[in-house]
C-alpha positions as a printed NumPy array, in Angstrom:
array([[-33.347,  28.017,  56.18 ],
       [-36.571,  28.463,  57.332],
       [-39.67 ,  29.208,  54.719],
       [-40.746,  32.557,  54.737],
       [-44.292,  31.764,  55.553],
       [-43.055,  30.481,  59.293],
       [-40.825,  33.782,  59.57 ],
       [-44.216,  35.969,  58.882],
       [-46.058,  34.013,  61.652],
       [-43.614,  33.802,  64.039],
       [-42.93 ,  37.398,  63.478],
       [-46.645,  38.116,  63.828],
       [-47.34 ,  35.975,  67.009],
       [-44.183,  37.8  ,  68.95 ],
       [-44.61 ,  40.83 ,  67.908],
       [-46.688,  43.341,  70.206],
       [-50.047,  44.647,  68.98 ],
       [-49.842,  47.877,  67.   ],
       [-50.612,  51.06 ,  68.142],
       [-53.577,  52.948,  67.137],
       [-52.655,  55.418,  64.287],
       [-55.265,  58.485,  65.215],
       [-53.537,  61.664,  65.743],
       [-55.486,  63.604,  67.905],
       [-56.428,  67.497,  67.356],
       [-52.849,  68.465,  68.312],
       [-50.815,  65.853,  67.055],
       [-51.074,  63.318,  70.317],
       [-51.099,  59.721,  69.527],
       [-53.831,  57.167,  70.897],
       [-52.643,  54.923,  72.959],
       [-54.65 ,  52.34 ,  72.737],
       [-54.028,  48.878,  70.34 ],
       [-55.191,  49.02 ,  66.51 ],
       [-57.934,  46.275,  65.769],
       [-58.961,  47.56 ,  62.539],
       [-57.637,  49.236,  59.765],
       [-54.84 ,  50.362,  61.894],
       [-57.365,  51.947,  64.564],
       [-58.442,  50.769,  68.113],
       [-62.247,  50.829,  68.546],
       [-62.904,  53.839,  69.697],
       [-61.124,  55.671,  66.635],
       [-62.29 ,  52.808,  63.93 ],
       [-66.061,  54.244,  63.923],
       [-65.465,  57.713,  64.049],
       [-65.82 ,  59.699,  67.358],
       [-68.938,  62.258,  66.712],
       [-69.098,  65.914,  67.934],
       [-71.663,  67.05 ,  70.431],
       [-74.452,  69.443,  68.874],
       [-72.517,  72.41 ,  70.249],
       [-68.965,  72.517,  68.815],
       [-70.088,  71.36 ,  65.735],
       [-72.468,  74.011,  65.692],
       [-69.477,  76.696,  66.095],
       [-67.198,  75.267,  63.852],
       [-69.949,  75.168,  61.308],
       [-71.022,  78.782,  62.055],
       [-67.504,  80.014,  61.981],
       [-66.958,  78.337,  58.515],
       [-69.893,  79.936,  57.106],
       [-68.957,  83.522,  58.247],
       [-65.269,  83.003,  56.91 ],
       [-66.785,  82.525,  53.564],
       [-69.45 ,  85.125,  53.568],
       [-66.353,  87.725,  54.256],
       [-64.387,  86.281,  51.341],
       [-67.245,  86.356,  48.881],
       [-67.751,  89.94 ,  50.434],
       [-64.342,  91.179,  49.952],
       [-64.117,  89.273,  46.498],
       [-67.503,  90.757,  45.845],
       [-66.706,  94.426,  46.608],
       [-63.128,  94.55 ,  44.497],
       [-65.372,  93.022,  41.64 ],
       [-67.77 ,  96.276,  42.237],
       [-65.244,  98.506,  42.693],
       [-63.53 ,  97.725,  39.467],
       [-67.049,  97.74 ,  37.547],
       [-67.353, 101.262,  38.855],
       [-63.93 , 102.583,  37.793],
       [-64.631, 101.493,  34.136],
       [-68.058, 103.617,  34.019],
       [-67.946, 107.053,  32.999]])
């Protein structure tokens, strides 16, 4: 029998390099090999956002919010109301 230190190099030599695990925004798998931390390069870093998208996403996050707080808000008003006088 062989040691199980040779079977974990062998089996590392002939095996084929990993694929990257980044799934993509819907669900597609990079195709490229991992290097780090079970990434390829471009994926290991981080991939920024130009100004502009960002800028949406940001803006539409923001006005989801201000609508809950408003509807959350105006129940919380309405209720104040109904227990005046």
């Amino acid at each position: 029998m062989r040691p199980m230190s040779e079977l974990r190099q062998s089996a590392t030599e002939t095996s084929p390099a990993a694929a990257c695990l980044y799934l993509g925004p819907r669900g597609e798998r990079c195709a490229a090999p991992a290097v780090e931390n079970s990434l390829c390069a471009k994926h290991a870093y981080g991939e920024e956002l130009p100004l502009w998208p960002r800028l949406v996403r940001q803006t539409a996050a923001l006005v989801m919010l201000l609508l809950f707080l408003w509807i959350v808000f105006a129940d919380f008003i309405a209720e104040i109301l109904r227990l005046l006088p």
